[in-house]
C-alpha positions as CSV (number, residue, x, y, z in Angstrom):
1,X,39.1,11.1,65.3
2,X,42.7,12.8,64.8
3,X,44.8,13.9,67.4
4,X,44.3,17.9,66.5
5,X,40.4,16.9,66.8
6,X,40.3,16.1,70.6
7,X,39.2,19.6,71.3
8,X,36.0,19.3,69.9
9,X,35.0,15.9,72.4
10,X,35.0,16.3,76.2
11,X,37.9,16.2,78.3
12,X,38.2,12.9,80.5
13,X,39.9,13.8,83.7
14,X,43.0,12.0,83.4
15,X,43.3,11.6,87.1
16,X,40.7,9.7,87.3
17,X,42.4,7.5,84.6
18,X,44.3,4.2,85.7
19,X,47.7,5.8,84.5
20,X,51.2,5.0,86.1
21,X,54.5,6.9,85.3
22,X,57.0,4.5,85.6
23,X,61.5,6.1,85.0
24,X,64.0,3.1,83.5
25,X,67.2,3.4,82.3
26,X,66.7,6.9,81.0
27,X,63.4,6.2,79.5
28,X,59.8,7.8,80.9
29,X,57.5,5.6,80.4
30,X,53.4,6.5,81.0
31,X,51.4,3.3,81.4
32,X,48.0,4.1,80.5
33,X,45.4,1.3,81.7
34,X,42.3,1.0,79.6
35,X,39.4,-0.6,78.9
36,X,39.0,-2.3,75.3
37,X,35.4,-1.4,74.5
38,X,35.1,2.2,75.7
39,X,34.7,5.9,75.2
40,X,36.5,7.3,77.9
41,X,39.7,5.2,77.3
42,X,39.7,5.8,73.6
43,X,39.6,9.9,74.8
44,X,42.0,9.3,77.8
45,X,44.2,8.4,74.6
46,X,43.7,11.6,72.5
47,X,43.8,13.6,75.4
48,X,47.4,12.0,76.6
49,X,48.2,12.9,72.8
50,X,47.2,16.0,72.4
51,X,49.0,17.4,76.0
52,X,52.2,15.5,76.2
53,X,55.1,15.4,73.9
54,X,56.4,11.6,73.0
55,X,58.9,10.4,71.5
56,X,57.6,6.6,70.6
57,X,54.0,5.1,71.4
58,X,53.4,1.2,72.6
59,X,50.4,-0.6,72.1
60,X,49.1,-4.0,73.7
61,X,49.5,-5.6,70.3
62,X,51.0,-8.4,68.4
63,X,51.8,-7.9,64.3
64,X,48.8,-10.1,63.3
65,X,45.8,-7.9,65.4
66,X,47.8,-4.4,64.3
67,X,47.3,-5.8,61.1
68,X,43.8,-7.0,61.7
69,X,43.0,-3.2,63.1
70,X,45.1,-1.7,60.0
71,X,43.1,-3.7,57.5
72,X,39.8,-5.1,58.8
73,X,38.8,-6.7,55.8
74,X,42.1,-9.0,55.3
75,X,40.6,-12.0,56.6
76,X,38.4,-11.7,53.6
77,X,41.0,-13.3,51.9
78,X,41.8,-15.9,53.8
79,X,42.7,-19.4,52.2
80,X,40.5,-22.0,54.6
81,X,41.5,-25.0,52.8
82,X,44.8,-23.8,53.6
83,X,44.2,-23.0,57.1
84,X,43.0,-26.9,57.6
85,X,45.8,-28.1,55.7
86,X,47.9,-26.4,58.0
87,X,46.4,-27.6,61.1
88,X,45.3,-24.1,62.0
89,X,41.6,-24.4,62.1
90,X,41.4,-24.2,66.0
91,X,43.5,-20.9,66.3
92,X,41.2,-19.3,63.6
93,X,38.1,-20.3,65.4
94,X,39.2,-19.4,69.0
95,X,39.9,-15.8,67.2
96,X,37.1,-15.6,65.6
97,X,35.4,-16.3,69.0
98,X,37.2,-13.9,71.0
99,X,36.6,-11.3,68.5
100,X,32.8,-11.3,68.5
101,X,33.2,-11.2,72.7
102,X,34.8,-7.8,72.1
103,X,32.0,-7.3,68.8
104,X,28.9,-7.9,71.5
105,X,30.5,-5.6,73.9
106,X,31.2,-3.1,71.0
107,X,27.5,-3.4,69.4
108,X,25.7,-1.9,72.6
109,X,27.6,1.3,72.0
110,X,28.7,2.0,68.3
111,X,32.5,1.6,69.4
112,X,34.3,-0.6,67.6
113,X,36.8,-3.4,69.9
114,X,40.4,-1.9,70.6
115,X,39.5,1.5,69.4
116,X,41.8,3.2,72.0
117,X,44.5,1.0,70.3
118,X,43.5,2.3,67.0
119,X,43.5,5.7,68.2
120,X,47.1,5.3,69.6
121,X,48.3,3.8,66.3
122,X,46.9,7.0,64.2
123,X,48.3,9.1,67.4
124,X,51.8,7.4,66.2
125,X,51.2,7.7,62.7
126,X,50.0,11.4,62.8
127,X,52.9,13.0,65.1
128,X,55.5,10.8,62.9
129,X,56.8,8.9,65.6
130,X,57.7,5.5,66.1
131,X,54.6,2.6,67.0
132,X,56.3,0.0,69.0
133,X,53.8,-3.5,69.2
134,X,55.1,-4.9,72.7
135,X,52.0,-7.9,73.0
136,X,53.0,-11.6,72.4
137,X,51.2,-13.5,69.0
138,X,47.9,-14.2,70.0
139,X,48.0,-17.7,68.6
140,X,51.0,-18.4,71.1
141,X,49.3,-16.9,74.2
142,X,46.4,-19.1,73.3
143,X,48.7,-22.0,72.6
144,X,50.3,-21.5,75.8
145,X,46.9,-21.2,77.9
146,X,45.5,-24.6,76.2
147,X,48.9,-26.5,77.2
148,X,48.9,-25.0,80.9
149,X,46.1,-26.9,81.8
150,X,44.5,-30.7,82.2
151,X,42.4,-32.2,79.9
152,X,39.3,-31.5,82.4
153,X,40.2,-27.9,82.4
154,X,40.5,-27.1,79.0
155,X,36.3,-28.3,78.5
156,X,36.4,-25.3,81.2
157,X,38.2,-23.2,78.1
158,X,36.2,-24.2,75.5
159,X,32.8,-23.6,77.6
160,X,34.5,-19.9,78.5
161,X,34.9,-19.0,75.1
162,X,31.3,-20.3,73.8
163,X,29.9,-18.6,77.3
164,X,31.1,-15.5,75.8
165,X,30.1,-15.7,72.1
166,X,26.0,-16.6,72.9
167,X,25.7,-14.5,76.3
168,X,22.9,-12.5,75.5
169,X,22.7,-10.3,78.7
170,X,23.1,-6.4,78.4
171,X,25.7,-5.0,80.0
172,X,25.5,-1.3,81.5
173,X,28.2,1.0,80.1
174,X,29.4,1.4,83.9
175,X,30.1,-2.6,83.8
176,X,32.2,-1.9,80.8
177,X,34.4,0.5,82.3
178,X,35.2,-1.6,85.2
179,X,36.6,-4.0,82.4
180,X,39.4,-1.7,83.8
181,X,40.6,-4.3,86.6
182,X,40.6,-7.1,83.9
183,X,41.7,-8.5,80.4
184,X,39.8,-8.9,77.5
185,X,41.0,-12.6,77.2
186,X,40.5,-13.1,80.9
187,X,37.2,-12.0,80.5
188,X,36.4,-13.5,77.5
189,X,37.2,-17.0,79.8
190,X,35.1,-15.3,82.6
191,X,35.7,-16.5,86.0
192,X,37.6,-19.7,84.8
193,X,40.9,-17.5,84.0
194,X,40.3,-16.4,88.0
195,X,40.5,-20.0,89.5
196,X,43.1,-21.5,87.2
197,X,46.5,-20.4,88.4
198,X,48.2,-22.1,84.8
199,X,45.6,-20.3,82.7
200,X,46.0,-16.8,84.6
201,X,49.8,-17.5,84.5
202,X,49.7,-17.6,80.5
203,X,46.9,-15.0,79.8
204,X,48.0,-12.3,81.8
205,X,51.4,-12.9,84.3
206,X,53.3,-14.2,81.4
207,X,52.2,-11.2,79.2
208,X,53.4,-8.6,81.9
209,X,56.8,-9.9,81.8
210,X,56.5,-10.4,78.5
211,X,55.6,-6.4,77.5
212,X,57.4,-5.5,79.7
213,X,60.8,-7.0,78.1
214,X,59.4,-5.5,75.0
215,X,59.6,-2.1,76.4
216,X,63.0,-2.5,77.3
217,X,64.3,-4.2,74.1
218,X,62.6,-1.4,72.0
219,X,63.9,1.0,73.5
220,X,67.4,-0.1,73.9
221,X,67.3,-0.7,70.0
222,X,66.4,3.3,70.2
223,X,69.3,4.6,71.4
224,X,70.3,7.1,68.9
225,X,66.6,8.3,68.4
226,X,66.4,8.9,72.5
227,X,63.2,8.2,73.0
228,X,63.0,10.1,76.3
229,X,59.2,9.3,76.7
230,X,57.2,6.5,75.5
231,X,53.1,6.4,75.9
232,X,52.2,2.9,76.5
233,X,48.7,1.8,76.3
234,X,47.7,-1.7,77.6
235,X,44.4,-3.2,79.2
236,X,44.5,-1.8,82.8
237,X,44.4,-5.5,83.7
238,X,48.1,-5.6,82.7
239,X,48.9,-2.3,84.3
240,X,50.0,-2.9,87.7
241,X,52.1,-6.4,86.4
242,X,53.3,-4.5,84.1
243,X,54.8,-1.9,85.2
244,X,55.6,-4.2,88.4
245,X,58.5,-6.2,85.8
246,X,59.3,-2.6,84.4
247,X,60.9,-1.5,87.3
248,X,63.0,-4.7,88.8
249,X,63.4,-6.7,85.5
250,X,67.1,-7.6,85.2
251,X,67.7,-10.6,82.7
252,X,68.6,-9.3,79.1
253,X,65.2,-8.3,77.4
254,X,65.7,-10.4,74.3
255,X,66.4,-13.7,76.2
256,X,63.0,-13.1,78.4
257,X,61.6,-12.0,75.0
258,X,62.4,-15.4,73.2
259,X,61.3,-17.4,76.1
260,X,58.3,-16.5,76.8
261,X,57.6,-16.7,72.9
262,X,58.3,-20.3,72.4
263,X,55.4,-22.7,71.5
264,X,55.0,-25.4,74.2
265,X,55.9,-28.4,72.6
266,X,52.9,-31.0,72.6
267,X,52.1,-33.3,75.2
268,X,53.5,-36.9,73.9
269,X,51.2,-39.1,76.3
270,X,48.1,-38.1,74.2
271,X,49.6,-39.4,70.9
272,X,51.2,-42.6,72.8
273,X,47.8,-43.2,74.3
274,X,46.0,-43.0,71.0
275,X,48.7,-44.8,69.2
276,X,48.3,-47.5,72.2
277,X,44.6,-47.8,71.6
278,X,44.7,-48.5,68.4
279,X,47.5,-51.3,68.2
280,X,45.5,-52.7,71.1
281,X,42.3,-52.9,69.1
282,X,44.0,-54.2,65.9
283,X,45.7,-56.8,68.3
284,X,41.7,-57.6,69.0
285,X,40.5,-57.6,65.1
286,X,44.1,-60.0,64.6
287,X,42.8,-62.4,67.5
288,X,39.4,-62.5,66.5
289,X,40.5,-63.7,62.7
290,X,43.1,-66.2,64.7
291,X,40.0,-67.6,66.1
292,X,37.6,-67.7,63.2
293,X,37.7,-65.5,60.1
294,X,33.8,-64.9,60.4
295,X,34.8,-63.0,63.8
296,X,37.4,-61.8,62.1
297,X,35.3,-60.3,59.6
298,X,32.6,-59.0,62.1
299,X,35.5,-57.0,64.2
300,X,37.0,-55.2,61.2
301,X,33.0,-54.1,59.9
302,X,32.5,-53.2,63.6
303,X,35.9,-50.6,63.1
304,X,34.7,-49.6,60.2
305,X,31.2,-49.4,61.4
306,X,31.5,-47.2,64.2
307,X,34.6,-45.1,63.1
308,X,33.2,-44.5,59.8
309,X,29.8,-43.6,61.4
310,X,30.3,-41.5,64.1
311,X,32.9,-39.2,62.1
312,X,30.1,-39.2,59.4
313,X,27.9,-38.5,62.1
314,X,30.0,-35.6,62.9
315,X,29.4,-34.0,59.2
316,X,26.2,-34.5,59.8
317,X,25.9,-32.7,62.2
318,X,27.5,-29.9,60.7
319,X,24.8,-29.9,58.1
320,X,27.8,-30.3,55.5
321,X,27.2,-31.5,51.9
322,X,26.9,-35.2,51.2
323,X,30.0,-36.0,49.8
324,X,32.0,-34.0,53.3
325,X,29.7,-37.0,54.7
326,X,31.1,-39.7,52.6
327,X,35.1,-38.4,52.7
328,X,34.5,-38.6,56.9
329,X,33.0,-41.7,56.4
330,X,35.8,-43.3,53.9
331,X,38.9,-40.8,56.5
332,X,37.8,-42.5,59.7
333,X,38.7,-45.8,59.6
334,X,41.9,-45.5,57.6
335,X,43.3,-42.4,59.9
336,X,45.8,-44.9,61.5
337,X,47.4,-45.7,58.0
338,X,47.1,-42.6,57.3
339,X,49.3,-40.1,59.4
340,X,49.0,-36.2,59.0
341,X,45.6,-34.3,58.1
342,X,43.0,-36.1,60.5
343,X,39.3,-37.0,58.9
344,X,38.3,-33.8,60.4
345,X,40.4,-31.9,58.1
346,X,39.5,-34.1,54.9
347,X,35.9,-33.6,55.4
348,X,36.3,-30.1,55.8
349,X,38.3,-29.8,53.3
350,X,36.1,-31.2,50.9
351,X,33.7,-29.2,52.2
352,X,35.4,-26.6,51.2
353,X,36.0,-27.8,47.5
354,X,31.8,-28.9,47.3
355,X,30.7,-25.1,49.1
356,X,33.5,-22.6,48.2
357,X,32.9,-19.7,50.5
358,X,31.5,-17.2,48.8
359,X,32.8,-13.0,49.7
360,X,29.7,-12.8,51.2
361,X,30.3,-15.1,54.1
362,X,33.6,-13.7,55.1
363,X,31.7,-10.2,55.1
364,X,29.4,-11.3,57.3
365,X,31.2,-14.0,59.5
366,X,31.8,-12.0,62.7
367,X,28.1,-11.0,62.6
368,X,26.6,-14.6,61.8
369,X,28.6,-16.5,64.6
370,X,27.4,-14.4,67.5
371,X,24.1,-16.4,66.9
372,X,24.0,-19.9,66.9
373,X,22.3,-20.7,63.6
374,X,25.6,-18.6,61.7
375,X,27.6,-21.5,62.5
376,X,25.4,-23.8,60.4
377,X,24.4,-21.1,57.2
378,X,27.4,-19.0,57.1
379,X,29.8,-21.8,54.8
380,X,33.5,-20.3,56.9
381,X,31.9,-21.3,59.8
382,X,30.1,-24.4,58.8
383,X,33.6,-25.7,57.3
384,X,35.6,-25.3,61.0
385,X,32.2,-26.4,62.7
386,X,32.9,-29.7,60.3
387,X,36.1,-30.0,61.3
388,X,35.7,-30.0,64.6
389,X,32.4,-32.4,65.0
390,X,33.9,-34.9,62.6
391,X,37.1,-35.1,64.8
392,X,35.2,-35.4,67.8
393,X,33.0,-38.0,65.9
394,X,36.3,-39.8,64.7
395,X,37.6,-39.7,68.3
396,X,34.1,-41.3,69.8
397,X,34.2,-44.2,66.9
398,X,37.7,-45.6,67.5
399,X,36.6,-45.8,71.7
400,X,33.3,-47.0,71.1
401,X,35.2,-49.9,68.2
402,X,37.8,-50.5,70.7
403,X,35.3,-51.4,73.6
404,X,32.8,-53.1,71.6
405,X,35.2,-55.6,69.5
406,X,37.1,-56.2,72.4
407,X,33.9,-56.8,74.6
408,X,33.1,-59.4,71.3
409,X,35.8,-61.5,72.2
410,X,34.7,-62.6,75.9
């Protein structure tokens, strides 16, 4: 639906419309809140559009989900064995997740996820005037919501997200509009985002600021095009943060910009811990062939053994093909001598070599992983599901080694 089109779809009354008008440093800006799965926000949009003159348009996305709504069919061609390679096999999977939230929601009411952001781009594109894409990457907000929080509470994460993929309850088109006081991602880590002050902090406060400074930089870089009046449109969640830091934020834009766009570096005590655990148990296998090589023997089958198992376990699990099973098998015990892509991401990999996926399982990914048995017959998902069992698996073995070799020796 065009912006000249809104006349032939009712009028929402825009007062009723979570909008805020908020003056800086020359610059009008109009904050409209909305809802990311609904009617009345995607006409709140047109109608803003079609009645006010602007002279630039802001949308609550980052470069990779514009170019997700521009071109819906680009993760078609998406290079999986690269994605493992590259360690990215969590951030695809936790999009994907996130996206069939929004997909559910969508599904009960034939409007596709973010389709007031979509209307605001073809607003921008239409009137010829510049579309500014104020959100932080989505990989880093995630990134920055996984390292905010303890090891206990990120279980809380993953359960949110899974919670939100196989809910199966209808939700009444009221509900959805009072999506309105929330976030998408908030929601989509239901009452968990709520209680975790971290989690909230990186989801939502950080992204205020983080807009926010985005306004500002933007328009500072628009001088000489004066763009007197800028429609912003943002998840009404964000609206009253947002336009909160629009109105007292003082540091340079671009420093708050880069700041709150830095990847957390990784927690070392995880890597020292594993590292630890695993001199410790060779320390064991060395002691036990100190004291007889036939106990020697028995500790380095029982590494072998239970690494090798339960990462085969793992791919077994997944339902992959028998040789994923035999390269998690052969990965597990040698990932100490072997630093980089973990047996997770050699299983899967060879997953991916034995099952190519086929077009047809990009097509209908989004579709097949709402329901639990896509994970196990659509081949994208099956490949991350490998991934992530056989690292688990791998992760079990070396504990379960550790405690039963050491346990050998007394």
């Amino acid at each position: 639906m065009s912006v000249s089109e809104t006349g032939l779809r009712p009028t929402p009354d825009l007062n009723a419309q979570p909008i805020e008008r908020v003056q800086r440093d020359g610059v009008e800006y109009v904050v409209l809140g909305t809802a990311h799965v609904s009617r009345t926000s995607v006409e709140a949009v047109q109608t803003l559009l079609a009645n006010e003159s602007f002279n630039a348009i802001a949308v609550e996305l980052c470069e990779s989900r514009a170019q997700g709504m521009r071109d819906p069919e680009a993760f078609k061609q998406m290079d999986l064995f690269r994605v493992i390679r590259e360690g990215k096999a969590g951030m695809v999977a936790a999009s994907l997740v996130l996206s069939t939230f929004q997909k559910r929601l969508a599904d009960q009411y034939g409007i596709q996820p973010g389709a007031e952001m979509k209307a605001a781009m073809d607003g921008a594109t239409e009137l010829d005037v510049p579309l500014w894409l104020i959100d932080r990457e989505v990989g880093t907000t995630l990134k920055r919501a996984w390292h905010s929080v303890g090891i206990w509470q990120r279980f809380g994460l993953l359960g949110g997200l899974l919670a939100s993929v196989f809910e199966r309850e209808t939700i009444d088109e009221k509900e959805i509009e009072k999506l309105k006081q929330g976030d998408m991602l908030e929601s989509a880590f239901s009452e968990f985002a709520t209680e975790s002050a971290p989690l909230y902090r990186s989801l939502i406060a950080e992204r205020d600021a983080y807009m926010a400074a985005r306004l500002r930089e933007e328009a500072g870089r628009s001088v000489t095009a004066n763009p007197c009046k800028v429609l912003v449109v943002i998840g009404a969640g964000h609206l009253k943060g947002l336009c909160e830091h629009l109105r007292i934020q003082q540091a340079d834009p671009s420093v708050t910009v880069s700041e709150l766009a830095q990847t957390p570096p990784k927690a070392r005590w995880p890597k020292w811990l594993a590292v630890g655990l695993v001199l410790l148990i060779f320390a064991a296998i060395g002691y036990a062939f100190h004291r007889s090589p036939t106990l020697g023997t028995q500790a380095l089958r029982d590494w072998v053994l239970f690494t090798g198992g339960f990462a085969a376990l793992g791919a077994l699990l997944a339902r992959a093909h028998p040789l994923s099973i035999l390269a998690a098998f052969v990965a597990a015990p040698i990932k100490p001598f072997r630093p980089g892509i973990p047996a997770g991401g050699i299983s899967a990999m060879a997953e991916v070599w034995v099952r190519r996926p086929r077009v047809a399982d990009f097509e209908s990914l989004r579709d097949d992983i709402v329901h639990w048995s896509g994970w196990w017959t659509n081949r994208v998902a099956r490949t991350l599901l490998n991934f992530f069992l056989v690292s688990m698996g791998t992760i079990v073995g070396e504990y379960t080694a550790g405690i039963h070799i050491i346990k050998s020796l007394f």
